[in-house]
N, C-alpha and C positions, 0 to 999 in steps of 0.2 A: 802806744799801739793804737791804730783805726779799729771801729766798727769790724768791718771786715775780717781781718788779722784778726782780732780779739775772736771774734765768732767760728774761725775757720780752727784756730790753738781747741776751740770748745770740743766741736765736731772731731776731729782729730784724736781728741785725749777721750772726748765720749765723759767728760765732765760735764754736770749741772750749772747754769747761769743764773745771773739775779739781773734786772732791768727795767730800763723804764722804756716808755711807750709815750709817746710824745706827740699824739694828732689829734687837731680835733674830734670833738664828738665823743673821747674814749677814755674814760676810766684814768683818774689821774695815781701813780702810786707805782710800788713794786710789784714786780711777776717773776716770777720762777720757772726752769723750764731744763726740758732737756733738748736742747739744737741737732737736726737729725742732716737737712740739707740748706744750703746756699744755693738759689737758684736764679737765672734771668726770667722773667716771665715775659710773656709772648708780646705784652706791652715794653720790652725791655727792660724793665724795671727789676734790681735785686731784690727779690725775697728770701726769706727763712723759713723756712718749718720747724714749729717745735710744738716738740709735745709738753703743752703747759700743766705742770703739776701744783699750782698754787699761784697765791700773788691778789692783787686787784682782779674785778670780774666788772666789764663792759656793760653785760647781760647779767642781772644778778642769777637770772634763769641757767646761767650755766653750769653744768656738773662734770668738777676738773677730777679727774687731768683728762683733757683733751689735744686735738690738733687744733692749732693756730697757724697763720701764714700775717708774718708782719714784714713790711716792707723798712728793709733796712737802714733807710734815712731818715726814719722817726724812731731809733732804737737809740738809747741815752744809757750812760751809766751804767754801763757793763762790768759786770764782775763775773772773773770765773769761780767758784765756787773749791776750789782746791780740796777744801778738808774735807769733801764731801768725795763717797765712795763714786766711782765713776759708772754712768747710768746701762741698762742691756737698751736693747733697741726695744722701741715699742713692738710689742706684737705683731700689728696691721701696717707697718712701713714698708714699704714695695720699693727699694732703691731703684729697681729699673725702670719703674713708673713712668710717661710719656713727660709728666711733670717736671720731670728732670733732665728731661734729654740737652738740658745744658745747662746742667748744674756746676757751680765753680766748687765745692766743696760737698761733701754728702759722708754720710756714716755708712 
């Protein structure tokens, strides 16, 4: 399966993922997360949002779980997460959000 595929099965099922993050400048290691949307962003570029519940931290400043936006083409080694109970929506997720208005996938 693709990046994509693999990501979209996530959203979908509202299963938790494990991954890597692959760009310079950023924290080398696994992250965890719950995948909320698949979006083009206005640079056309695919993103994700996910609410990252663990994993490596960029910022050691950061206190998870938070939202993340990672750009799809530096997302490595995906795993969905199966035996893990399948995640509610975060709180403060807004699916109709403006951020979305052309999402390929979303929860």
């Amino acid at each position: 399966m693709y990046t994509l595929e693999i990501l979209t099965a996530a959203i979908n099922t509202r299963k938790p993922i494990s991954f890597e993050y692959n760009l310079e400048g950023r924290a080398v290691g696994l992250r965890f997360g719950n995948p909320h949307a698949i979006y083009l962003s206005s640079a056309d570029k695919v993103n994700i949002h996910i609410w990252k519940t663990g994993g490596v931290k960029t910022d050691p400043t950061q206190i998870i779980p938070l939202w993340r936006t990672y750009s799809i083409k530096h997302i490595e080694n995906i795993t969905i997460l199966e035996d893990k109970e399948s995640f509610s929506l975060a709180a403060d997720y807004k699916p109709n959000s403006p951020m979305y208005s052309r999402a390929l996938a979303k929860a």
